[in-house]
C-alpha positions as CSV (number, residue, x, y, z in Angstrom):
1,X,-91.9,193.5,158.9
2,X,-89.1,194.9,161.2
3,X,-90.9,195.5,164.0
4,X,-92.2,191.8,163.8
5,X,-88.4,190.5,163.2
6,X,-87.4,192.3,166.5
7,X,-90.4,190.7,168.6
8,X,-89.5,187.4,167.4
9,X,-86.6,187.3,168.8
10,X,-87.7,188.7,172.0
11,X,-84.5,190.8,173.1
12,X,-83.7,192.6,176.2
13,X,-84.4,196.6,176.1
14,X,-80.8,196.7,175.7
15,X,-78.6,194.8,174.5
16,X,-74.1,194.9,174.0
17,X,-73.0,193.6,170.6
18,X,-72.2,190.5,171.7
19,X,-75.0,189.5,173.8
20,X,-77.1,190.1,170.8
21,X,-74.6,188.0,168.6
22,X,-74.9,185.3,170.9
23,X,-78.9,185.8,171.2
24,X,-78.7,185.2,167.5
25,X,-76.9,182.5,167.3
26,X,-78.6,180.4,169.9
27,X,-82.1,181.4,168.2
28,X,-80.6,180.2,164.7
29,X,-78.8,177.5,166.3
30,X,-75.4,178.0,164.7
31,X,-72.0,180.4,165.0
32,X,-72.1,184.1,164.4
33,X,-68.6,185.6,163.6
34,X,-67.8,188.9,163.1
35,X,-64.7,189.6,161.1
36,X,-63.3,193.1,160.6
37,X,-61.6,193.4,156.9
38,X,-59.3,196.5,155.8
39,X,-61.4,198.2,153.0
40,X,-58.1,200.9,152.7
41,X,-57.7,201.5,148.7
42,X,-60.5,199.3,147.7
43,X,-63.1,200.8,145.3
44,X,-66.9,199.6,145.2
45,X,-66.4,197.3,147.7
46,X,-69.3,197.4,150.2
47,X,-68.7,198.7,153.6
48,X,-70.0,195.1,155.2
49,X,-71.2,191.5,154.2
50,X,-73.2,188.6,155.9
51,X,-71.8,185.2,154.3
52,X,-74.0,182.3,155.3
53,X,-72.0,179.2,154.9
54,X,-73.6,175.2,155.9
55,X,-71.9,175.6,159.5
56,X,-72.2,179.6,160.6
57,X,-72.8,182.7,159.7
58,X,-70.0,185.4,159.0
59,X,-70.4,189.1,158.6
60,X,-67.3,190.8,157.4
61,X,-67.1,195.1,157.7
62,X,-65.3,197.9,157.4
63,X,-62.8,197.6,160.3
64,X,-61.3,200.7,158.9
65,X,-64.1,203.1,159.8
66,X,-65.2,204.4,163.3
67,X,-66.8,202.6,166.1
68,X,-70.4,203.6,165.5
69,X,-70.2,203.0,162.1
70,X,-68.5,199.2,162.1
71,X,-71.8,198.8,164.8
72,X,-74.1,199.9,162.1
73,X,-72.5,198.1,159.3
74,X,-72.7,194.7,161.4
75,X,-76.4,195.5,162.7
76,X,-77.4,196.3,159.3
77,X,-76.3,192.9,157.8
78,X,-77.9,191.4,160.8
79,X,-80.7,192.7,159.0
80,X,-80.7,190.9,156.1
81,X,-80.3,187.9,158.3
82,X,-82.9,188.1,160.2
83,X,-85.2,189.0,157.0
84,X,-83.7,186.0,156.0
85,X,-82.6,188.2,152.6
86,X,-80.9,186.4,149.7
87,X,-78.5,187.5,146.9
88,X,-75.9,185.5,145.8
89,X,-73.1,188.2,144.8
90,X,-70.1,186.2,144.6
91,X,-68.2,188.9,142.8
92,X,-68.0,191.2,145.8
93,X,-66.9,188.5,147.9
94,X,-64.3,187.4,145.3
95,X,-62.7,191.2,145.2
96,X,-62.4,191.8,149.3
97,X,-61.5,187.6,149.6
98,X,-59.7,186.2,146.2
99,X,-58.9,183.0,148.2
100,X,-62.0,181.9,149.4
101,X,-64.2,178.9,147.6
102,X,-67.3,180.8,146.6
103,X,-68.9,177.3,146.2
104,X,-68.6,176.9,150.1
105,X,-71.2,180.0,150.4
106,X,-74.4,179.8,150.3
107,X,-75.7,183.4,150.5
108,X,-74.0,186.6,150.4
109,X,-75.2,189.8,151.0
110,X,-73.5,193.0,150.7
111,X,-74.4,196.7,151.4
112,X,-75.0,198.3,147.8
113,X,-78.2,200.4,147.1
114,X,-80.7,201.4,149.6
115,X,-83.2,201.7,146.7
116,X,-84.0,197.9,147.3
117,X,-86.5,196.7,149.5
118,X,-84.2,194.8,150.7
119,X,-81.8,197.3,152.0
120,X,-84.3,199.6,153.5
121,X,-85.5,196.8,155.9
122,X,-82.1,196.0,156.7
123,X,-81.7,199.6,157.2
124,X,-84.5,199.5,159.3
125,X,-83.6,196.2,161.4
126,X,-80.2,197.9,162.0
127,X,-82.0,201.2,163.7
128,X,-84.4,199.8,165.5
129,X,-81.4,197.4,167.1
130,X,-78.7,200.5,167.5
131,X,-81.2,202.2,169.9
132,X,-80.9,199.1,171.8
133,X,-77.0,198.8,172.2
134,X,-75.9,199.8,175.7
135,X,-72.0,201.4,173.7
136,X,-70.4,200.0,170.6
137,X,-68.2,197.2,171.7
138,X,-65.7,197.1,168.6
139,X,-62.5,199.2,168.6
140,X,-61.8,201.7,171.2
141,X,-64.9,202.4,173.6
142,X,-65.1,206.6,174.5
143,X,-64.5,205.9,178.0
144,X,-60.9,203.9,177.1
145,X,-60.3,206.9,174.7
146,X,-60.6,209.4,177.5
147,X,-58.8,207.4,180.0
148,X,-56.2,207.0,177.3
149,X,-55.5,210.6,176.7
150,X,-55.8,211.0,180.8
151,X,-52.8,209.4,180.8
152,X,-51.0,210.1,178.2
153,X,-51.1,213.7,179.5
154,X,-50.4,212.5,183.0
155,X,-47.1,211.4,181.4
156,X,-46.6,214.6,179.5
157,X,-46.9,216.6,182.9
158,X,-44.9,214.8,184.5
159,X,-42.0,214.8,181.8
């Protein structure tokens, strides 16, 4: 089924995040945000969700967690949307978001158990689409991390 999904959408050999957000949301003709949410001292909350509301789509993750990882948190719920997966688990949505109308949602998923079919094709979606990503595009890229400490030894030398 994955390898069906990807064809489908008939992506580049490689992709940046948001090229492939925006190849999304042209081929389901609506918005794809990506929110980062502060998971610090929460327990059981999952590490990303993919909220499908009547206007967009919004996946929330872990923006608390490395680079790599927040890129395989959002691939993996793009994942469920692209298996078109449905669970409507408006308890873990209610614990990382107490404000929001749940009755505004129509679908939420969120990262639990990989026992699930479910989860192991989203698993799989999110593989097959991280060995297309060119670098993770979310938080400090290795190259500014490099040039960062470059300089920031520069101005230690110098001092």
């Amino acid at each position: 089924m994955a390898a069906r999904v990807l064809e489908e959408l008939s992506l580049p050999r490689l992709i940046t995040m948001s090229a492939l957000c925006a190849h999304i949301s042209a081929a389901r003709q609506r918005p794809l945000h990506l929110h980062p949410l502060s998971m610090v001292g929460t327990q059981g909350v999952p590490g990303g969700m993919w909220i499908e509301t009547e206007a967009a789509d919004h996946i929330f993750y872990n923006g608390d967690t490395r680079p790599l990882h927040q890129q395989h948190i959002i691939l993996h719920e793009i994942g469920h949307m692209l298996c078109r997966h449905r669970n409507a688990d408006t308890d873990a949505l209610a614990a990382v978001m107490p404000d929001l109308d749940v009755e505004m949602v129509r679908s939420v998923l969120k990262r639990s158990t990989y026992s699930l079919v479910s989860e192991q094709e989203a698993e799989v979606i999110a593989t097959l689409l991280a060995q297309r990503m060119q670098s993770p595009e979310i938080g400090l890229q290795p190259a500014n991390i490099l040039e960062e400490f470059n300089s920031q030894a520069s101005r230690d030398v110098h001092r």
